[in-house]
C-alpha positions in Angstrom: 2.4 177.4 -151.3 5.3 179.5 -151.7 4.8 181.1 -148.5 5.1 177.8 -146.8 8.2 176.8 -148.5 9.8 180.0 -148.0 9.3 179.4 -144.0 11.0 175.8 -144.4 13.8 178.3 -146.2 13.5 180.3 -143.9 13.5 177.7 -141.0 17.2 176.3 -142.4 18.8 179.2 -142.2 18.5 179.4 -138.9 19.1 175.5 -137.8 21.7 173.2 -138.5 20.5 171.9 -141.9 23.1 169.3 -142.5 21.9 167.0 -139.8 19.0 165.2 -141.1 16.9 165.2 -138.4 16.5 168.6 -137.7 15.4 168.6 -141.7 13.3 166.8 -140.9 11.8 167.8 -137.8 11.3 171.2 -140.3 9.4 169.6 -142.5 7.1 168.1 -139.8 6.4 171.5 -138.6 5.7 172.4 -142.1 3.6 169.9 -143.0 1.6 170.8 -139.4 0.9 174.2 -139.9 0.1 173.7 -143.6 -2.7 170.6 -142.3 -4.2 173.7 -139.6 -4.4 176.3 -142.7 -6.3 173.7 -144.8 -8.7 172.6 -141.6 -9.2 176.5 -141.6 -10.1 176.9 -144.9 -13.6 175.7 -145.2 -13.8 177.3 -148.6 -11.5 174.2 -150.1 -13.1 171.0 -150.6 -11.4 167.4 -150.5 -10.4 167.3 -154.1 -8.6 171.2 -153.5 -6.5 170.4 -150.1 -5.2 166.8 -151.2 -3.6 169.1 -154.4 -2.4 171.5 -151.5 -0.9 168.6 -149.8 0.9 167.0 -153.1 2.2 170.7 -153.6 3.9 171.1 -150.4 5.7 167.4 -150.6 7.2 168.5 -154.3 8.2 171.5 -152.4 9.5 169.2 -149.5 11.4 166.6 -151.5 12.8 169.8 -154.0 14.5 171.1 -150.9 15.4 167.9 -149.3 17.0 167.1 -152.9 18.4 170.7 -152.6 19.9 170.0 -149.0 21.4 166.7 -150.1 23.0 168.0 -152.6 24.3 171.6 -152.0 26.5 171.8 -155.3 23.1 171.8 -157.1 22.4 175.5 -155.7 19.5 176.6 -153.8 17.7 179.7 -154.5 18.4 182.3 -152.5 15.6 183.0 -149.6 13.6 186.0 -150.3 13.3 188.5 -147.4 9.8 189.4 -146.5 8.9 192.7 -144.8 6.6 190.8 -142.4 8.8 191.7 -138.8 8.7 188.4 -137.7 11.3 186.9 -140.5 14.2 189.8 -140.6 14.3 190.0 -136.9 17.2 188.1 -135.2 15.2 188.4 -131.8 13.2 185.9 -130.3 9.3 186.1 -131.4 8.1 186.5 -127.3 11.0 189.3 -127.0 9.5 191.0 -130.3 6.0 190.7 -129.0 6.8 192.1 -125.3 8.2 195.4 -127.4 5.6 196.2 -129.5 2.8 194.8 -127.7 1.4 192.9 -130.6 1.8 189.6 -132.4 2.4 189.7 -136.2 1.4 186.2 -137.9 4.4 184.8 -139.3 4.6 181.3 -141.0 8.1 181.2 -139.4 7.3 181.7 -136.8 4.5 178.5 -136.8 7.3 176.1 -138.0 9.6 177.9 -134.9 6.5 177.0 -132.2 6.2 173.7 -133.3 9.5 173.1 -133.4 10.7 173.0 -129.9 14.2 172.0 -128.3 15.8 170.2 -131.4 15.3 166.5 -130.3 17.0 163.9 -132.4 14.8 161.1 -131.1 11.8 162.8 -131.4 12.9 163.7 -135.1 13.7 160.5 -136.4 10.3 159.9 -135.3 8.9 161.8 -138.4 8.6 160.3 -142.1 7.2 162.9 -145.2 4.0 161.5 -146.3 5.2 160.7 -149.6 7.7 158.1 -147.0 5.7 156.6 -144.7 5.3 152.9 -144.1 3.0 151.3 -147.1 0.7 150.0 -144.4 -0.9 153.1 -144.1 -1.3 153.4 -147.4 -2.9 150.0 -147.5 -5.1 150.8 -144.4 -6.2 154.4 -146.1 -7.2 151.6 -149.4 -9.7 149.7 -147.1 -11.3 152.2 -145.6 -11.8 154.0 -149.3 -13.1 150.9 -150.3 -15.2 150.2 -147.3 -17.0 153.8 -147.8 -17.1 153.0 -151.6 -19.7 149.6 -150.8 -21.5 151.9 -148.5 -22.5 154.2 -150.7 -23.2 151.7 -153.5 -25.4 149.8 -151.0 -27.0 153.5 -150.1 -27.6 154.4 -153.6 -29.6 150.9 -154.0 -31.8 151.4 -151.1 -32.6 155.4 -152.3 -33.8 154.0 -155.9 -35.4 151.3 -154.6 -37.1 153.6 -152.0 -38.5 156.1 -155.0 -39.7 153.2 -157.5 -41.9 152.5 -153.9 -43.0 156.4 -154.2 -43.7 156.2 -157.3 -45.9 153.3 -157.6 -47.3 154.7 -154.2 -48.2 158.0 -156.1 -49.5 156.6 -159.6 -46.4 157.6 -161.4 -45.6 154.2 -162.4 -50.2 152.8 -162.8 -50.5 148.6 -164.0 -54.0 150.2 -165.0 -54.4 151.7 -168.8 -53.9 154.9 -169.3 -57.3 155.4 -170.6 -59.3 153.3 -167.9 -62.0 155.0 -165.6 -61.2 155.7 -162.2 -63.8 154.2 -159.0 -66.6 155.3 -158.8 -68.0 157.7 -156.2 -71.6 159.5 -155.4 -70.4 162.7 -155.7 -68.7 164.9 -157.9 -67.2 168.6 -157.7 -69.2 171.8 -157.8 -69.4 172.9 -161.5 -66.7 175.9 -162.1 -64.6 174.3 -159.2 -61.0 175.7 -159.9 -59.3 173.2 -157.3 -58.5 169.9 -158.2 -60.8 166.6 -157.4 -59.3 163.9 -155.8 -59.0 160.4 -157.8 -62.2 158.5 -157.1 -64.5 161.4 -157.1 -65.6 160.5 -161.1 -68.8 159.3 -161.9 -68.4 155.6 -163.6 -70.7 156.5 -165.8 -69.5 157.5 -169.2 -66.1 156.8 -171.1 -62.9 158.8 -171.2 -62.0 160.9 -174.7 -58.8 161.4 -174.9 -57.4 164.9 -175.8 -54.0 164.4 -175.4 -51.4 161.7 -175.3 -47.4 162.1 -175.6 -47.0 159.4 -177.7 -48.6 162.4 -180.3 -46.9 166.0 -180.3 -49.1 167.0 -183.5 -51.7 168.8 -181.0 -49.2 170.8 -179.2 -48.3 174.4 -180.0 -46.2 176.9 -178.0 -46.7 180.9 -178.1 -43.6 183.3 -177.4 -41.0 181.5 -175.6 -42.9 178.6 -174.1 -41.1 175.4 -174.5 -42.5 171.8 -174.7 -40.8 168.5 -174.9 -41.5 164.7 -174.8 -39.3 162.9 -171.5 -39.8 160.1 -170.0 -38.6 156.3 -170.1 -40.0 152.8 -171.3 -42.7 153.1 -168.4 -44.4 156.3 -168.5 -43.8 159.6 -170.9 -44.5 162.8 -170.5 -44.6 166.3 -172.0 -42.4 169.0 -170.0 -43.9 172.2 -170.7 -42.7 175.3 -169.3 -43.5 179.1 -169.5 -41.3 181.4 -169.1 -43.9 184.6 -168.9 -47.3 185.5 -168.6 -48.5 184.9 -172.6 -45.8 182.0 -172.8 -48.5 179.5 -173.4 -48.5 175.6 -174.4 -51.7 174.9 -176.6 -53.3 171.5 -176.6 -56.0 171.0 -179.4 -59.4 169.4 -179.1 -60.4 167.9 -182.5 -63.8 168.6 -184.0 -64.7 165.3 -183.6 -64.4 165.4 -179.6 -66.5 168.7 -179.5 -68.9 166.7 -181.3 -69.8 164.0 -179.1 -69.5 167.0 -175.9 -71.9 169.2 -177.4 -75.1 169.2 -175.2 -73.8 167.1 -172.8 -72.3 167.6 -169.4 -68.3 166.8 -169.3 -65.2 166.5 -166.8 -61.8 167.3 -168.3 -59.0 165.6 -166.8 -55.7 166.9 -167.0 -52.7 164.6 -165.4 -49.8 166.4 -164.2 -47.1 167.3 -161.7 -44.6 170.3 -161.0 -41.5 169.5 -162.0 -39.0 167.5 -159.3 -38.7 169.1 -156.3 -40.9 172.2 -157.0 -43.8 173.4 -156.7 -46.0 175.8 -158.7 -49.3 177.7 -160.0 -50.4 176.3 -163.7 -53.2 178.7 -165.3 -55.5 176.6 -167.7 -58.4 178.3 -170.3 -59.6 177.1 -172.8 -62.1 178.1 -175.7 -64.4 175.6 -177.9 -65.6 178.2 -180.6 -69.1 177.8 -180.8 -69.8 175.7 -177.8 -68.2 178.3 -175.3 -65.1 178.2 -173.3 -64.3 177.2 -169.2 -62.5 180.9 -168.5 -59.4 180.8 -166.6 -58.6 178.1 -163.9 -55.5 178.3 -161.4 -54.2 175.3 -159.9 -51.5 174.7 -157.5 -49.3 171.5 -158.4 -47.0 170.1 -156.4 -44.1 167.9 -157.5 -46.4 164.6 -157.1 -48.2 163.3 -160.0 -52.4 164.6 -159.2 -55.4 165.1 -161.6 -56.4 168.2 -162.2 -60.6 168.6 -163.4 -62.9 170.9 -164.4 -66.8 170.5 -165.3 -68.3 172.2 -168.1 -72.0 172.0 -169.4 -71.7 172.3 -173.0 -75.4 173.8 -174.7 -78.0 172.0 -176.4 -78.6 172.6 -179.9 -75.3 173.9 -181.2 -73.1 172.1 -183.5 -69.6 173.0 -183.1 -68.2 174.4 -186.4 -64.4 173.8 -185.8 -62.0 171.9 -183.4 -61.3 174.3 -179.9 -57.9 174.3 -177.7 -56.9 174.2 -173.9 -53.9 176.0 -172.7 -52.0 175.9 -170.1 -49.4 178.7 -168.3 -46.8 176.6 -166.4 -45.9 179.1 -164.0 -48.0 181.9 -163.4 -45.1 183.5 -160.9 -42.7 183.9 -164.1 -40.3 182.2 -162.1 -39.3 179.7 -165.3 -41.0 176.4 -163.1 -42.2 173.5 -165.4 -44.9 171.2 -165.6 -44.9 167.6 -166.3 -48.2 166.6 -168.0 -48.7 162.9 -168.6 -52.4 163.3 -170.5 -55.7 165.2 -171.0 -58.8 163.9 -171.5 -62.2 164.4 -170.9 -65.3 162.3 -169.4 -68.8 162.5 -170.6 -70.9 162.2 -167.7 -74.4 162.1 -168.9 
């Protein structure tokens, strides 16, 4: 900015600054070049070149004030070393010598200002002038684009509550109902998830895991877990930074109990975290009655069910409650999980 008032400076030392029009026809030049440097400047956004522009007019109505009213003193203009301002000769006649063209803010405001033209200079008005019906034309049009965005913010939420009904995020069912029936099931020791409606009917669900109770969630290292959610659906956010960063979920003695001998499907509900995706690693071990070994899913950022089938073995008891955990993000690249329940379903 004080390159640009300099060059208006500049600019009336070298015109007849006591006539108002040719002030002013300066300060439209100004004001021209100063727009083309902030159209250039893709690095500024809106908020940055509309303080840009308030700068330059304090600058203009400073050295209008300053004009008007010589006895006030003006400061003196500094001399730059660029060739263009201590050079009384015209810029084309500088150019044809050296054969090049040094950029020169002067020498913008001296292009654009032409043969002084009093008509054609009366013709300009500083912004901070200029008729109030612009100003009330500029209102409408921000307020026009203010309704349209209001109106395109209601359509976008009203578009996700659809996606998430669509994809079970928002369920009228209970959390802890069965889902259809189906003739066939998953191969035991599948590692990738089974599709809703692929669960026998037979049987009940256990749950394992519910939000509503953080008592049967641990964390190892820096893993991190925490309740989210609203009024419809919560969920537990867990997330794991590296490769033993693990979230622990407890199964109660009292599940193991009613698993042991028994063929089951464990169920866990989750997503990746909004627009991500990741790889969740899931074990578990059940003391006495064996463990599943070590799954790997791939969960995308739409809620799915995750299952794996385990036959427990006849004939043991189990001596203790077990635990399932889950690794978030198996690429240590700090992604998080949304898990909305576990549970499991006997299905003999």
């Amino acid at each position: 900015m004080e390159a640009i008032e300099q060059a208006i400076r500049n600019a009336f030392a070298k015109a007849d600054v006591s006539n108002p029009a040719v002030r002013q026809k300066i300060y439209e030049s100004a004001w021209t070049a100063h727009e083309r440097s902030l159209t250039a400047n893709g690095a500024l956004d809106e908020a940055e070149r509309e303080e840009r522009r308030e700068r330059l007019k304090a600058a203009i109505t400073r050295i209008e004030g300053e004009a008007r009213n010589p006895s006030r003193g003006a400061p003196e203009p500094v001399v730059e070393r660029r060739e263009p301002s201590i050079s009384p000769e015209p810029a084309q006649r500088r150019q044809a010598a050296s054969g090049r063209v040094e950029p020169s803010m002067d020498a913008s405001l001296d292009s654009d200002l032409g043969p002084t033209d009093n008509n054609r200079a009366d013709n300009y008005r500083p912004a901070y002038n200029q008729p109030r019906v612009k100003k009330t034309r500029e209102h409408q049009k921000a307020r026009g684009l203010t309704k349209f965005i209001i109106i395109f913010t209601i359509l976008l939420v009203a578009i996700g509550l659809l996606w998430l009904v669509a994809s079970g995020l928002i369920n009228s069912k209970p959390s802890g109902s069965t889902p259809p029936a189906s003739s066939g099931g998953p191969a035991v020791g599948s590692h990738e998830p089974m599709k809703e409606g692929q669960l026998s009917a037979d049987g009940s669900w256990i749950s394992i895991f519910d939000p509503a109770d953080m008592t049967r969630v641990s964390m190892a290292g820096r893993a991190t877990a925490s309740v989210a959610g609203d009024n419809v659906q919560k969920f537990v956010r867990i997330k794991s930074p590296g490769e033993n960063d693990d979230i622990t979920f407890q199964v109660g003695q009292g599940v193991l109990q009613q698993l042991a001998g028994k063929h089951a499907i464990f169920d866990i509900i989750a997503k990746a975290e909004d627009g991500s995706a990741t790889q969740m690693a899931v074990s578990c071990d059940f003391g006495t009655l064996g463990d599943c070994g070590r799954k790997r899913y791939d969960v995308t950022d739409a809620s799915n069910e995750y299952l794996f089938e385990l036959q427990f073995p006849e004939g043991k008891k189990p001596a203790a409650g077990g635990f399932i955990k889950i690794n978030s993000d198996i690429a240590r690249t700090g992604k998080a999980i949304d898990v909305f329940s576990i549970r499991v379903l006997v299905s003999n």
